[in-house]
C-alpha positions as CSV (number, residue, x, y, z in Angstrom):
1,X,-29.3,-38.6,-22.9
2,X,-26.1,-39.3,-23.4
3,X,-24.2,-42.5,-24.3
4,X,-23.4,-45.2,-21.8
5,X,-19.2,-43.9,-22.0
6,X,-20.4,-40.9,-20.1
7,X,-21.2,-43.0,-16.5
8,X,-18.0,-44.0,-16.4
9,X,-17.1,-41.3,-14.3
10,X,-17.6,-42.2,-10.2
11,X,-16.7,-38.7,-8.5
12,X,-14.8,-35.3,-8.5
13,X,-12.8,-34.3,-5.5
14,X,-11.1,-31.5,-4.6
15,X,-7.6,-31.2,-2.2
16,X,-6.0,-28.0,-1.2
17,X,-3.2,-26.4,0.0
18,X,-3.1,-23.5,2.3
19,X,-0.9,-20.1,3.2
20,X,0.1,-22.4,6.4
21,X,1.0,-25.2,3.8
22,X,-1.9,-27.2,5.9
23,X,-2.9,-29.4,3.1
24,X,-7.0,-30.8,3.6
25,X,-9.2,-33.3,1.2
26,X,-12.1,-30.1,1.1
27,X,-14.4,-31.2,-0.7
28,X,-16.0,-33.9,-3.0
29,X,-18.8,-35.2,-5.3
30,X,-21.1,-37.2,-4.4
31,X,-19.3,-38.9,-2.2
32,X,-15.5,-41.3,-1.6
33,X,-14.9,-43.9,0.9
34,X,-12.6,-43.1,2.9
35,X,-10.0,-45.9,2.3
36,X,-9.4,-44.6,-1.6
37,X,-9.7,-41.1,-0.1
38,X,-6.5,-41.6,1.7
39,X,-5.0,-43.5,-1.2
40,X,-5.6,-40.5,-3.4
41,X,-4.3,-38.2,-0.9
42,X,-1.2,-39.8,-0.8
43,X,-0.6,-39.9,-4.4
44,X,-1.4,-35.8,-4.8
45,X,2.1,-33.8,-4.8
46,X,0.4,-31.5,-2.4
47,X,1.1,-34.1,0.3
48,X,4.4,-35.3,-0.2
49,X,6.2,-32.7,1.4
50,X,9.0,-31.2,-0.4
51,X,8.7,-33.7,-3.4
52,X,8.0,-32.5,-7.0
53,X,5.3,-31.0,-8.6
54,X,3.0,-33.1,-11.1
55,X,0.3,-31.1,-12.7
56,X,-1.2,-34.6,-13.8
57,X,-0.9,-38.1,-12.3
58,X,-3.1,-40.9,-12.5
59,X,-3.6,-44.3,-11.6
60,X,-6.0,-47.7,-10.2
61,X,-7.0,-48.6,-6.7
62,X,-9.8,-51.3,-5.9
63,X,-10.8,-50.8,-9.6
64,X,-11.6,-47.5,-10.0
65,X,-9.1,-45.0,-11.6
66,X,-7.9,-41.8,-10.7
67,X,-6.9,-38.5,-12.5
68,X,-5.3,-35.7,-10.2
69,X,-4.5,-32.3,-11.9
70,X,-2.7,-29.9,-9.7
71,X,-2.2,-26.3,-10.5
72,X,-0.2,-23.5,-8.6
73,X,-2.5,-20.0,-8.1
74,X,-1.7,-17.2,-9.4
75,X,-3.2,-13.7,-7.9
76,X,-5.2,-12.2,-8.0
77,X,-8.3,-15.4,-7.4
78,X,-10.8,-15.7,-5.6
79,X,-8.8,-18.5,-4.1
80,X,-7.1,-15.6,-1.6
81,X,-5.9,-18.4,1.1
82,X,-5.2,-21.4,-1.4
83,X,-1.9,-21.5,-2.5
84,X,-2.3,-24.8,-4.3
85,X,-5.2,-27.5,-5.3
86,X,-5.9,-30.6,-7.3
87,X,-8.9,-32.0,-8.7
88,X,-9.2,-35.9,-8.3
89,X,-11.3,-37.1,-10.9
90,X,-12.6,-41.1,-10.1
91,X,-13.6,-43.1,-13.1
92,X,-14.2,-46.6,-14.3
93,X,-12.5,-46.3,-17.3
94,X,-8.8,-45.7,-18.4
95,X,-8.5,-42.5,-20.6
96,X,-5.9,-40.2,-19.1
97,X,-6.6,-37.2,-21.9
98,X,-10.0,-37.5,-21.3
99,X,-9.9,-36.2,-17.7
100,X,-6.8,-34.3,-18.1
101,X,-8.8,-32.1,-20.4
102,X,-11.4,-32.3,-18.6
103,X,-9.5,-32.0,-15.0
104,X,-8.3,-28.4,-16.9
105,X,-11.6,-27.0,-17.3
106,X,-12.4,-27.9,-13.8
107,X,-9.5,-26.1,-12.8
108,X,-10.2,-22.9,-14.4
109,X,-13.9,-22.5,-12.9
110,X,-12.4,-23.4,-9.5
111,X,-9.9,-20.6,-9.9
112,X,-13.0,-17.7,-11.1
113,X,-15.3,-18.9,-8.9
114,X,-13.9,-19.8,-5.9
115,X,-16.1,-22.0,-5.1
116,X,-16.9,-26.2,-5.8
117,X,-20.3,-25.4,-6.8
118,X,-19.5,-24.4,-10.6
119,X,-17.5,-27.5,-10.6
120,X,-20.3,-30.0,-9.8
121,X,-22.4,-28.7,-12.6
122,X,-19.5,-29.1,-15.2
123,X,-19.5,-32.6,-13.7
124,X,-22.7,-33.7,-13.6
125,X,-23.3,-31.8,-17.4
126,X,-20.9,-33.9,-18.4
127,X,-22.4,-37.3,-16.6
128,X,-25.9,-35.9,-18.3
129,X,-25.2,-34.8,-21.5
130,X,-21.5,-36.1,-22.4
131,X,-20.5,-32.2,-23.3
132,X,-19.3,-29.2,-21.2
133,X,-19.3,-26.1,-22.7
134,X,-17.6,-22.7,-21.7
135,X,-16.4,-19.4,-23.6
136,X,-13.9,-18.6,-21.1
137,X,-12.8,-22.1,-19.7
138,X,-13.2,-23.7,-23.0
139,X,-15.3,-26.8,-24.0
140,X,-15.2,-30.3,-23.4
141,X,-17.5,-33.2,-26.0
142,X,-16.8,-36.9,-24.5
143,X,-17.0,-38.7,-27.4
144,X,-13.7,-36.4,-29.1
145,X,-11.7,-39.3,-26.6
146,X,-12.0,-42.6,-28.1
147,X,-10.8,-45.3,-25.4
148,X,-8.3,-46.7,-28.2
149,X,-7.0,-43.3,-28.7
150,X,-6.0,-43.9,-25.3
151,X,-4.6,-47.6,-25.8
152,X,-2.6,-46.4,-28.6
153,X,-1.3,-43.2,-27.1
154,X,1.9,-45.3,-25.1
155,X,4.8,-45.5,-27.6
156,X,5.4,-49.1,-28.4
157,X,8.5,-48.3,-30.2
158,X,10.0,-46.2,-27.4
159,X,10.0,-49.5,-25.5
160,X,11.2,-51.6,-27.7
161,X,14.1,-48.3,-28.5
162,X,14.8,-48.7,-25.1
163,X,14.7,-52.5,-24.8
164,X,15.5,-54.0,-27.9
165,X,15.0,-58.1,-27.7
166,X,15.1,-57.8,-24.1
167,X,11.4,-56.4,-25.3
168,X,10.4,-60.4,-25.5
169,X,10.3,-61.1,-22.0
170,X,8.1,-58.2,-21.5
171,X,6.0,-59.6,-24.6
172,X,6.2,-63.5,-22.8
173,X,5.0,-62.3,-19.5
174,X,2.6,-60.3,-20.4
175,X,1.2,-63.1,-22.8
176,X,1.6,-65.7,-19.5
177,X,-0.2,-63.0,-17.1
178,X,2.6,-62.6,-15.1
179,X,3.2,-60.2,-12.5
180,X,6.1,-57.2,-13.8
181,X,7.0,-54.4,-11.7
182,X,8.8,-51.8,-13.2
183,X,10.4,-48.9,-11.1
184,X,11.8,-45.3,-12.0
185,X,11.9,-42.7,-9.5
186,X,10.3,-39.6,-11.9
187,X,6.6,-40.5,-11.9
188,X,6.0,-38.9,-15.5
189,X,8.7,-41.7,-17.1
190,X,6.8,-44.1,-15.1
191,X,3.1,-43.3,-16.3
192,X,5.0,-42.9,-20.1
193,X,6.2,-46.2,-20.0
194,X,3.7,-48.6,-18.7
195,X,0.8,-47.5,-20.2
196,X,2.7,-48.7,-23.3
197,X,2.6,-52.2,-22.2
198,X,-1.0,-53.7,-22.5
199,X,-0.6,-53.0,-26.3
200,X,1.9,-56.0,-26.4
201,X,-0.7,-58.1,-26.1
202,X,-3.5,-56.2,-28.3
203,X,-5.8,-59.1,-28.6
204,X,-6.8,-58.9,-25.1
205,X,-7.0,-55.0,-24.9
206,X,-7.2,-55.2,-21.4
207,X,-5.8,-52.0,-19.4
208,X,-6.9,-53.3,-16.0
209,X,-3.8,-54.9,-15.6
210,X,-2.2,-51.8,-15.2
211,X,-1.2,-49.9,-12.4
212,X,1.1,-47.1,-13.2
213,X,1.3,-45.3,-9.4
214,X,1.5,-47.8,-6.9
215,X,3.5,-47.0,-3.3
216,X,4.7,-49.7,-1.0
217,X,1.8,-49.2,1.9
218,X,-0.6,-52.4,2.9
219,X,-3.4,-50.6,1.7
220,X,-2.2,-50.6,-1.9
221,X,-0.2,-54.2,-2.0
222,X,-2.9,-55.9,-0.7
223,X,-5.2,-54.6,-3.3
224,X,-2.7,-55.1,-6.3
225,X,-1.9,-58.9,-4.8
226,X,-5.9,-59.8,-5.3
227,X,-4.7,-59.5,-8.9
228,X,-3.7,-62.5,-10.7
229,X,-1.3,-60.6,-13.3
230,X,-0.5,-56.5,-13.5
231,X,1.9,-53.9,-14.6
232,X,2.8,-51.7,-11.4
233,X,4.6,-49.1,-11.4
234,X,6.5,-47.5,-8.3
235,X,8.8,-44.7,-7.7
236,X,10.4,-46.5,-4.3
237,X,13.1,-48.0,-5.2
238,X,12.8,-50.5,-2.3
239,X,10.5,-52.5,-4.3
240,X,13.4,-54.1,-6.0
241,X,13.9,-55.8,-2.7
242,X,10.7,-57.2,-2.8
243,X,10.4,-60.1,-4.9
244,X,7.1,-61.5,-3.4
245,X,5.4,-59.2,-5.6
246,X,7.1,-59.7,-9.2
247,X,7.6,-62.1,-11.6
248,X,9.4,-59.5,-14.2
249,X,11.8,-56.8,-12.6
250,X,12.3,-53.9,-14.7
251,X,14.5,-50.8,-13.7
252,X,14.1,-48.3,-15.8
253,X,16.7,-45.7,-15.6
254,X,19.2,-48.5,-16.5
255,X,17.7,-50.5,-19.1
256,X,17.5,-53.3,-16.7
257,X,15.0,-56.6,-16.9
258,X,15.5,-59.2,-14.5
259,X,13.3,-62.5,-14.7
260,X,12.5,-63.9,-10.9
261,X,14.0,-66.8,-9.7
262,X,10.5,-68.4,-9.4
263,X,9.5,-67.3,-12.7
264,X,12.3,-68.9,-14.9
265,X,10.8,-71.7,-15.4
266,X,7.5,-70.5,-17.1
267,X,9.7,-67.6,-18.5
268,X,12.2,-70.1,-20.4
269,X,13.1,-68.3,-24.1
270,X,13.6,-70.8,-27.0
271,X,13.5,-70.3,-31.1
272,X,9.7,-68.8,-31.2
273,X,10.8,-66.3,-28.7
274,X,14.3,-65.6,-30.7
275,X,11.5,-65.4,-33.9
276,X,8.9,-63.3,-32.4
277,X,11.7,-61.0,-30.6
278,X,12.9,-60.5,-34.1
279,X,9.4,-59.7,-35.4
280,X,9.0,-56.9,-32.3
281,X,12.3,-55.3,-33.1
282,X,12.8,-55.3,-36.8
283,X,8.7,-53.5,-36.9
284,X,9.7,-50.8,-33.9
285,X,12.9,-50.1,-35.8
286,X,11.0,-49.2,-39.1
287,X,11.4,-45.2,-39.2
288,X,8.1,-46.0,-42.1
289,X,6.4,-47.9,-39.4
290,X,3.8,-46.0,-37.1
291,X,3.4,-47.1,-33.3
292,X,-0.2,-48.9,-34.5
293,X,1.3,-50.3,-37.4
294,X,3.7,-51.9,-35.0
295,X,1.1,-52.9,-32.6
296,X,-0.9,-54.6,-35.5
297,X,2.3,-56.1,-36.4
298,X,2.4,-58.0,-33.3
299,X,-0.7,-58.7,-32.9
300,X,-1.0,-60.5,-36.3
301,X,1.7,-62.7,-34.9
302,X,0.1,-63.2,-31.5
303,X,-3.4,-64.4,-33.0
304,X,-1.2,-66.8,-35.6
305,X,0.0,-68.4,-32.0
306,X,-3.5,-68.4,-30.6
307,X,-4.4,-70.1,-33.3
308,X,-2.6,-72.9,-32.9
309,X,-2.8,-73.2,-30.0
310,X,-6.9,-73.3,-30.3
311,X,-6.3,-76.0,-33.2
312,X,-4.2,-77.9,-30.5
313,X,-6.8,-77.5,-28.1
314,X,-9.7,-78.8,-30.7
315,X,-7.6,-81.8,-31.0
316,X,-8.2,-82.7,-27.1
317,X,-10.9,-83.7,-25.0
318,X,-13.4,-81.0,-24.0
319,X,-11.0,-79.1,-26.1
320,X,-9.0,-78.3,-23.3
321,X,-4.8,-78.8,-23.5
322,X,-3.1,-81.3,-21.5
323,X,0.8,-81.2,-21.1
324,X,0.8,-85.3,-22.0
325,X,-1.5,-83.7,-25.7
326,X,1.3,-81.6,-25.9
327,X,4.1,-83.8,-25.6
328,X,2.6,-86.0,-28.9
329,X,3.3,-82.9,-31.0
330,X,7.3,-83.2,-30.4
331,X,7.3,-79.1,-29.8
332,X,10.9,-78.1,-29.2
333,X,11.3,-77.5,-25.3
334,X,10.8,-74.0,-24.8
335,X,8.1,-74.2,-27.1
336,X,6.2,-76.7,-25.5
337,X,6.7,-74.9,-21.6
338,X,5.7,-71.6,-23.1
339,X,2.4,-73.0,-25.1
340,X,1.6,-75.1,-21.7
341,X,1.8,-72.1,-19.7
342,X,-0.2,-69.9,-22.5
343,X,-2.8,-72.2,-22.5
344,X,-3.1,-72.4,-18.7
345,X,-3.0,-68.1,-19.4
346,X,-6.1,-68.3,-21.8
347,X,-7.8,-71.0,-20.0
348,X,-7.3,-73.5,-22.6
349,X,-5.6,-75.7,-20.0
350,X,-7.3,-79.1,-18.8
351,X,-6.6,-78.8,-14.9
């Protein structure tokens, strides 16, 4: 039997695209309501008429994640009416090469075959056995794709490249659970860049907050609004407009963070930030240092604040922080606000 990583996977779909550029959700295994059916249509290139091409997206809805690898056929196939088709790949875990390699071999037995059934085998010798194993379509062992190979495959010091000590207010929100939106209108710079951004608060490791795809339909903003604190990402750039749904604004083809109106307060920067900002940019800017080195580096400095703030909290009554507790320790202002609202953050606060 295989390990438990293995039954992570939910379902395999597949959507294609016809010489009438009719394009149909044709088939799937072993089954997909049809509420994420039609999210995951909407987010296949196939659909989005005249838009780009993506040979690989993914993304969350409702807590499941999705992988969709789209290819063009080439003839001669037994595919002789398909023009196009993605697999959909549903999963409980985040690990984008996983099922992009495995989305590939799927692909190829699609394309010799013709037909689904092939497909469902490779799946469910996968969900069995954890391996997949083909001459001509190549092979496929679960446990080469270590979920912190995906964590750490995001580049840290792109972002802070990009960002510089504007990279602390990315750092403070996601530290307070805050809600950032961040919006470019190429999908791949999108995925690139906020998959990056859990690893700023390493301590947690905590990918859920993320989602990289998200369009502006009721469907999908009521779902992300049932979460306290995310990462969304969307190509629209009428989200911008929409400030019920950030706390953090970042536009990413300008280099642009803005901090809600709402949010200031929380968000206040004083001389820790100024120190750790310093910290974050002086380890992304060292050519010796290595995107996990950097992580670490942060991270050391995160758990030296956590810790603190736990030996604050031991101080208290049911060890839990009041704002009055803090006050005694004559914290400069900014300090104070920003350990008050980490502690309400990592439930530390006395309500």
């Amino acid at each position: 039997m295989a390990t438990t990583e293995t039954q992570f996977m939910s379902s395999v779909g597949l959507i294609e695209k016809d010489v009438n550029g009719d394009t149909l959700w044709v088939w799937c295994y072993p089954s997909v309501d049809s509420r994420l059916r039609q999210v995951l249509l909407s987010k296949c290139c196939l659909t989005q008429q005249g838009r780009d091409f993506h040979t690989f997206v993914f993304g969350q809805f409702c807590r499941t994640w999705y992988y969709i690898t789209t290819v063009e056929v080439q003839e001669p196939t037994a595919l002789n009416k398909v023009t196009h088709f993605s697999t959909v790949v549903t999963a409980k875990d985040f690990n984008p090469e996983k099922y992009a390699a495995l989305s590939r071999i799927l692909c190829r037995m699609y394309v010799k075959h013709g037909t689904p059934v092939k497909m469902m085998e490779a799946y469910l010798t996968v969900l069995i056995k954890g391996i997949c194993q083909s001459d001509e379509n190549g092979s496929f062992l679960i446990k080469d794709y270590d979920v912190r190979k995906a964590y750490l495959a995001g580049s840290i010091k792109d972002v802070v490249s990009q960002f510089g000590m504007e990279t602390i207010i990315l750092y403070t929100a996601l530290m307070l659970k805050k809600r950032i939106i961040v919006h470019h209108p190429r999908i791949e710079a999108l995925l690139e860049f906020t998959r990056a951004l859990p690893a700023l608060t390493w301590h947690r490791k905590d990918w859920s907050i993320l989602h990289p795809y998200v369009h502006l339909s009721d469907t999908e903003l009521e779902d992300l609004q049932n979460c306290p604190g995310y990462i969304a990402g969307f190509v629209d750039p009428e989200v911008s407009n929409r400030s019920d749904l950030f706390d953090v604004y970042v536009n990413l083809p300008d280099s642009f963070i803005t901090v809600s109106q709402s949010a200031k307060e929380a968000m206040a920067m004083g001389k820790l930030h100024k120190e750790v900002g310093h910290l974050i940019v002086q380890s992304a800017e060292d050519p010796e240092r290595s995107d996990s080195q950097v992580i670490k580096d942060i991270s050391i400095k995160t758990k030296e604040i956590l810790a603190n703030l736990l030996a604050l909290a031991d101080k208290c009554e049911d060890s839990k922080i009041t704002l009055e507790g803090l006050k005694q320790h004559h914290f400069p202002a900014a300090t104070e606000n920003f350990l008050f609202h980490l502690a309400a953050a990592e439930q530390l606060l006395r309500i």
